[in-house]
C-alpha positions as CSV (number, residue, x, y, z in Angstrom):
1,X,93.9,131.6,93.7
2,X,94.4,133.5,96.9
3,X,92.9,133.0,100.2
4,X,92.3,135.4,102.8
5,X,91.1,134.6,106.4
6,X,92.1,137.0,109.1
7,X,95.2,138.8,108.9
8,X,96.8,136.1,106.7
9,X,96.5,134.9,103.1
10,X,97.6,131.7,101.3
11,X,98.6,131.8,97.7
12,X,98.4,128.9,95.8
13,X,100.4,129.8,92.8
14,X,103.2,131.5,94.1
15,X,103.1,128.7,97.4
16,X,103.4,131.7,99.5
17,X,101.6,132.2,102.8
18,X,101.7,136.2,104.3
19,X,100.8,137.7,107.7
20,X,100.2,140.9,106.7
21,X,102.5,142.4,104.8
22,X,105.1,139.6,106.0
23,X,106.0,136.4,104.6
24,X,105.3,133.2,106.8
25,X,107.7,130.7,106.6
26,X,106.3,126.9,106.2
27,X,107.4,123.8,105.1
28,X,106.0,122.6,101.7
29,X,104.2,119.4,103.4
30,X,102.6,122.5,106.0
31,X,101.9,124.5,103.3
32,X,100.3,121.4,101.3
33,X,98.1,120.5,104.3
34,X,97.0,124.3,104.6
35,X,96.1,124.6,101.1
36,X,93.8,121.1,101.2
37,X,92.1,122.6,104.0
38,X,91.2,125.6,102.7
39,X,90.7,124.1,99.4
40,X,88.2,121.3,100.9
41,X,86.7,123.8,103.9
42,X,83.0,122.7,103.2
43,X,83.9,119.7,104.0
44,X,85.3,117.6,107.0
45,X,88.6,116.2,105.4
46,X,90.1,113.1,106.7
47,X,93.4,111.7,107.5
48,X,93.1,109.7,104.8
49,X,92.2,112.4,102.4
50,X,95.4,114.6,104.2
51,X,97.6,111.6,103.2
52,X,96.4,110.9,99.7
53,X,97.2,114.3,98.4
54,X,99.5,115.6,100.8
55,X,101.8,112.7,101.1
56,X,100.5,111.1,97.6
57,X,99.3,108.2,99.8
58,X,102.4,107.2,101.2
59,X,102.4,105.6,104.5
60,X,103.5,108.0,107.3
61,X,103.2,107.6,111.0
62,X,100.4,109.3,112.9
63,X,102.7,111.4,114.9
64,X,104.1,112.6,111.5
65,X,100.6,114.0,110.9
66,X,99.7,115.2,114.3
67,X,103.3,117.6,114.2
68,X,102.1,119.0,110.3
69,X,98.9,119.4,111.9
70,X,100.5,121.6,114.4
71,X,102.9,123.4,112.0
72,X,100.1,124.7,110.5
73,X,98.0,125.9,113.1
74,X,100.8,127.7,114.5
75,X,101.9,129.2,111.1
76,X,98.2,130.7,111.1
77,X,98.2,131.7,114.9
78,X,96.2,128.9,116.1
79,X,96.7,126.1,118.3
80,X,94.6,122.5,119.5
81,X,93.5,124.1,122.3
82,X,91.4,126.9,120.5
83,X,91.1,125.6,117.1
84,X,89.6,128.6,116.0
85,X,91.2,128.2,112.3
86,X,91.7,124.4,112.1
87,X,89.0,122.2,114.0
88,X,89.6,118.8,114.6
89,X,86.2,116.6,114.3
90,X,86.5,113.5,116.3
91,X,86.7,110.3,114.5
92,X,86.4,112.2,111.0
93,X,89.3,114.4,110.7
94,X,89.5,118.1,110.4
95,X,88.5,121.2,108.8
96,X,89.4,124.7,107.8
97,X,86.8,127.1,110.3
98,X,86.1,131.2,109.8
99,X,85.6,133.5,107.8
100,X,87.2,132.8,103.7
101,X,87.8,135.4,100.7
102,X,88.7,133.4,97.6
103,X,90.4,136.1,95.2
104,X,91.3,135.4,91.4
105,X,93.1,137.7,89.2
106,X,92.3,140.2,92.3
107,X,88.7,139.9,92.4
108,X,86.8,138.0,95.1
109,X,84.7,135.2,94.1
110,X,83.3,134.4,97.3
111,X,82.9,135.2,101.1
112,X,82.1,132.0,103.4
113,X,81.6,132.0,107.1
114,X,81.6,128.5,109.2
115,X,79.8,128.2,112.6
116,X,82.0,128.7,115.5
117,X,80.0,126.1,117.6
118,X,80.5,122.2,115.6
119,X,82.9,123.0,113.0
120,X,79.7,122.2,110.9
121,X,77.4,124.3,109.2
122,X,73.7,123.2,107.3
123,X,74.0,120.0,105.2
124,X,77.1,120.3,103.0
125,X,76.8,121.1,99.4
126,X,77.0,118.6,96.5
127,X,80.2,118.6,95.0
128,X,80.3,119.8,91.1
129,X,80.6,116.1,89.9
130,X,78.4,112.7,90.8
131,X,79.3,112.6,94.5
132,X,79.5,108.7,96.5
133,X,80.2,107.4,99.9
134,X,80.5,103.7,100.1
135,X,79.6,102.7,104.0
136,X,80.9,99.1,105.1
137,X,79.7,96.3,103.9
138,X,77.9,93.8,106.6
139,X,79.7,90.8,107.0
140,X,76.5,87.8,106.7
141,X,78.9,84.8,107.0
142,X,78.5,82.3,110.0
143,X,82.1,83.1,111.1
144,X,82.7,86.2,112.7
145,X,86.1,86.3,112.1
146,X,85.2,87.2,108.6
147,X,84.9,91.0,109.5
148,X,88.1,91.4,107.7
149,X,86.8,90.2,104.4
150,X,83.8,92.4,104.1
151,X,85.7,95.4,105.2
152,X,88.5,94.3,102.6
153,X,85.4,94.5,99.7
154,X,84.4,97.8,101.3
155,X,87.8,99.2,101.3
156,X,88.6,97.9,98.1
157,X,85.8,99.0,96.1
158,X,86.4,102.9,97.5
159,X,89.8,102.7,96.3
160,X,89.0,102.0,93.3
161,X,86.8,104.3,92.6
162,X,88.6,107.1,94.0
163,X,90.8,106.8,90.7
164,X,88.4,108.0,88.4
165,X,89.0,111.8,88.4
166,X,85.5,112.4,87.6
167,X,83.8,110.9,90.8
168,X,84.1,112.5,94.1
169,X,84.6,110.0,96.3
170,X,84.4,110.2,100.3
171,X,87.2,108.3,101.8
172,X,87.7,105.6,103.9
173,X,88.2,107.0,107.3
174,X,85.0,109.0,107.0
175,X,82.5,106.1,106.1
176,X,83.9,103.7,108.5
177,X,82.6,105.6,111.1
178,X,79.1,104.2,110.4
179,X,80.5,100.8,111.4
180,X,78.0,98.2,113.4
181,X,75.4,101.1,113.2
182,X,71.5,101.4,111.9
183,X,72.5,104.0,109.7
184,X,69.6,106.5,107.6
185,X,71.3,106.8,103.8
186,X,69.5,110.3,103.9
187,X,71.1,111.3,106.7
188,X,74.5,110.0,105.4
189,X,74.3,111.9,102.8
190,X,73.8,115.2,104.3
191,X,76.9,114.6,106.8
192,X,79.0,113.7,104.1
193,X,78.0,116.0,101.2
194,X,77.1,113.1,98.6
195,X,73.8,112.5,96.5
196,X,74.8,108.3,96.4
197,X,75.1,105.6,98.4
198,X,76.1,102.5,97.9
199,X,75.9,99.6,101.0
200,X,75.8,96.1,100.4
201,X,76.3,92.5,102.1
202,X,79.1,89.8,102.0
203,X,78.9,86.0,102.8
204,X,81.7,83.9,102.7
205,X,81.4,80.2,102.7
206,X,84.7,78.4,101.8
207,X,85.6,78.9,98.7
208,X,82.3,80.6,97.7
209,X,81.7,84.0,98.3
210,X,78.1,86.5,97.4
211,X,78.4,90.0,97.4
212,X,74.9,91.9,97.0
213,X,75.3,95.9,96.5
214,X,72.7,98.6,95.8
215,X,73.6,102.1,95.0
216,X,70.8,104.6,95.8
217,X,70.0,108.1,95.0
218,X,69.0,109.6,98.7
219,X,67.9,112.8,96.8
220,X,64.9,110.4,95.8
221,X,65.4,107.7,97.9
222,X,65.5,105.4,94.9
223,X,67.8,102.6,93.9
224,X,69.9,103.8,90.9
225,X,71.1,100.1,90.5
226,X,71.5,96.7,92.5
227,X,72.7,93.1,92.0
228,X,73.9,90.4,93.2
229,X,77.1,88.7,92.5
230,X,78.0,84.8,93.7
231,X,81.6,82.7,92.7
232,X,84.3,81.7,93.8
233,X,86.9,83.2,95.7
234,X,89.5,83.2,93.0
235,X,86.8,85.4,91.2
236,X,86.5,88.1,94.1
237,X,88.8,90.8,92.2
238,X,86.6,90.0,89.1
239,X,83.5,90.3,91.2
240,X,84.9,93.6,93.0
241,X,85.7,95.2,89.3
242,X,82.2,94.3,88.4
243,X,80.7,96.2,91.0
244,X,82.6,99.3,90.3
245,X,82.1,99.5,86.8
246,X,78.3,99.2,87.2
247,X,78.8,101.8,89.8
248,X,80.2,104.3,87.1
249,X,77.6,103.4,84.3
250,X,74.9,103.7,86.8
251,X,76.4,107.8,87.4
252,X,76.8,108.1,83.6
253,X,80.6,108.6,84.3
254,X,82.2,108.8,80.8
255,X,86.0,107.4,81.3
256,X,88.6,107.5,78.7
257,X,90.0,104.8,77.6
258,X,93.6,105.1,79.3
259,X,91.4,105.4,82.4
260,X,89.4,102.7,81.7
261,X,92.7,100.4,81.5
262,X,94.0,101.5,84.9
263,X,90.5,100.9,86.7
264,X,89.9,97.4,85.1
265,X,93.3,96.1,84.5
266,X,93.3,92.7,85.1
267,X,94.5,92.6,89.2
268,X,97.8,90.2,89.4
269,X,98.3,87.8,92.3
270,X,97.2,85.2,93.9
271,X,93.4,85.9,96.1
272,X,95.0,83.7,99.0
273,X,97.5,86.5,99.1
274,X,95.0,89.3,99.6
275,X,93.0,87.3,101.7
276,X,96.0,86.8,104.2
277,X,97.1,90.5,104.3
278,X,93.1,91.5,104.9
279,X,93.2,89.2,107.9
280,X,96.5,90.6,109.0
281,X,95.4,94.0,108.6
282,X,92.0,93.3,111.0
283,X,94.1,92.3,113.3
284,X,96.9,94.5,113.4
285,X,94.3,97.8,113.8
286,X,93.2,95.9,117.0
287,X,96.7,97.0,118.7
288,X,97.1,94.4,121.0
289,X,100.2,92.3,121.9
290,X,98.7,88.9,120.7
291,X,96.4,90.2,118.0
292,X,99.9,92.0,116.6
293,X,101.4,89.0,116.8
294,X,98.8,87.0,114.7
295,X,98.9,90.0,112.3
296,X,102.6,89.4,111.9
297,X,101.9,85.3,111.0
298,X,99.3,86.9,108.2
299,X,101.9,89.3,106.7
300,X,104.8,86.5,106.6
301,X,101.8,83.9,105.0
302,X,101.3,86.6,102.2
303,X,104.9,86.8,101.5
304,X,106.1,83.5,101.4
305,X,102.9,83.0,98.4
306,X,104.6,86.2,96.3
307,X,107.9,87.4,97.6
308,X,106.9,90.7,95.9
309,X,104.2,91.4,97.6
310,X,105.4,94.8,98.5
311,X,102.1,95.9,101.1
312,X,102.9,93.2,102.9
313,X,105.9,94.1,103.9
314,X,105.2,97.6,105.3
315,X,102.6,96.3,107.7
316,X,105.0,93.3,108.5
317,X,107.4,96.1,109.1
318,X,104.1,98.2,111.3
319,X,104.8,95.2,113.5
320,X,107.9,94.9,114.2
321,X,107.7,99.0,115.1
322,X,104.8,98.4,117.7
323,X,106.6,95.6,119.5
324,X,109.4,97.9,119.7
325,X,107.5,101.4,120.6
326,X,105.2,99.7,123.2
């Protein structure tokens, strides 16, 4: 495919990008962050997304990000203070603005112009495949320290199903937004280009734990599907797998079975291990001196249970960097 905006074009098979009738020299990781843009430009596309299929969802630092954010607006003659090619949408990420050609085999397919004024133009367009946000879960337990474990089902659950090629899933960073809010699943939908929802509740009690979830269909405003699910912690993985799969029968999803293995492959580990690095996570995101500190006392819990607990050790790693950048 080729893309054309401007003076420039981006082609995706030969991984060339040309000014003219010049050749624009970019970095691969540039070049990959270009192409997603353009590739996702009816859509907001978050850091997250960026990271998963730029950087195959390795961990890199936010000012590694911010300077291939750069590198490609200036390799297309833009910069952050006009973002009149890449916008950047506070909170949600960014997204390829103007006016697109898409060419194949030299004949154009398409012409799209974005508004000029919010990056955003009417509700998005569903996706070519059963289309899901997952917006965070609300936390019902007494404690309020709990946050962590009803953001860790949330988070979980996405992840999950973002590994079945056949779902188009939207990604963390975008639904966490709706955080602590009275949030309309119609209107959700619409920002986020989606036809299902899926919200639920967690309550944690010692050892027990209930999850409810409903997934619902905001082009009818019906529920597709909802349960219930109680046990005990040491079941939560179980209970989280549970929920998924019911969340791919309910979109008549049809997996294969070496897909099927990988999405409900039996999870290894013990749950006091996941709970630890959930709580260390919370409280690492808060970016304080103490709340770092506590984070780091989480990470070393989770690796003295399993020494290979690899996860743990990049964000026990995350907090040793902090103490020393700030």
């Amino acid at each position: 495919m080729i893309y054309t905006f401007g003076t420039y074009r981006l082609d995706t098979d030969r991984l060339e990008l040309w000014r003219g009738e010049e050749p624009v020299a970019v970095e691969p990781q540039v070049f990959g962050v270009l192409r997603f843009l353009l590739e996702n430009k009816e859509r907001v596309v978050s850091k997250e997304d960026l990271i998963d299929h730029v950087w195959d969802g390795r961990f890199i630092s936010e000012a590694t990000l911010s300077a291939r954010i750069s590198a490609a607006r200036r390799a297309v003659g833009d910069n952050g203070k006009d973002q009149a090619v890449i916008r950047t949408v506070a909170k949600r990420g960014f997204r390829f603005v103007g006016e697109v050609n898409l060419k194949s085999g030299g004949t154009v397919v398409y012409t799209e112009s974005i508004s000029s004024d919010t990056g955003l133009t009417e509700p998005l367009s569903l996706p070519d495949k059963p289309s899901i946000a997952v917006v965070p879960f609300t936390n019902l337990s007494d404690d309020s320290d709990q946050e962590y474990f009803a953001d860790g089902i949330t988070e979980d659950i996405i992840t999950t199903l973002s590994r079945v090629p056949r779902l188009f899933v939207v990604s963390r960073n975008s639904t966490f937004v709706y955080k602590g809010h009275t949030i309309d699943l119609k209107q959700v939908a619409a920002d986020q280009g989606v036809r299902y929802i899926l919200d639920g509740s967690v309550r944690k009690a010692g050892s027990r734990v209930r999850i409810t979830a409903q997934l619902t269909d905001t082009n009818s405003g019906l529920h597709v599907w909802a349960n219930r699910y109680d046990g005990d912690l040491d079941d939560v993985f179980v209970l989280q797998d549970e929920i998924t799969q019911k969340i791919v029968i309910a979109l008549e999803v049809r997996l294969s079975e070496g897909e099927q293995a990988r999405l409900w492959r039996q999870r290894a580990g013990d749950p006091r291990v996941y709970e630890h690095l959930q709580r260390g996570r919370a409280l690492y995101l808060k970016f304080t001196r103490r709340t770092n500190a506590q984070a780091r006392q989480e990470f070393e819990a989770a690796i003295d249970l399993n020494p290979e607990y690899a996860i743990a050790y990049v964000f026990l790693y995350f907090t040793y960097t902090d103490d020393a950048r700030w």
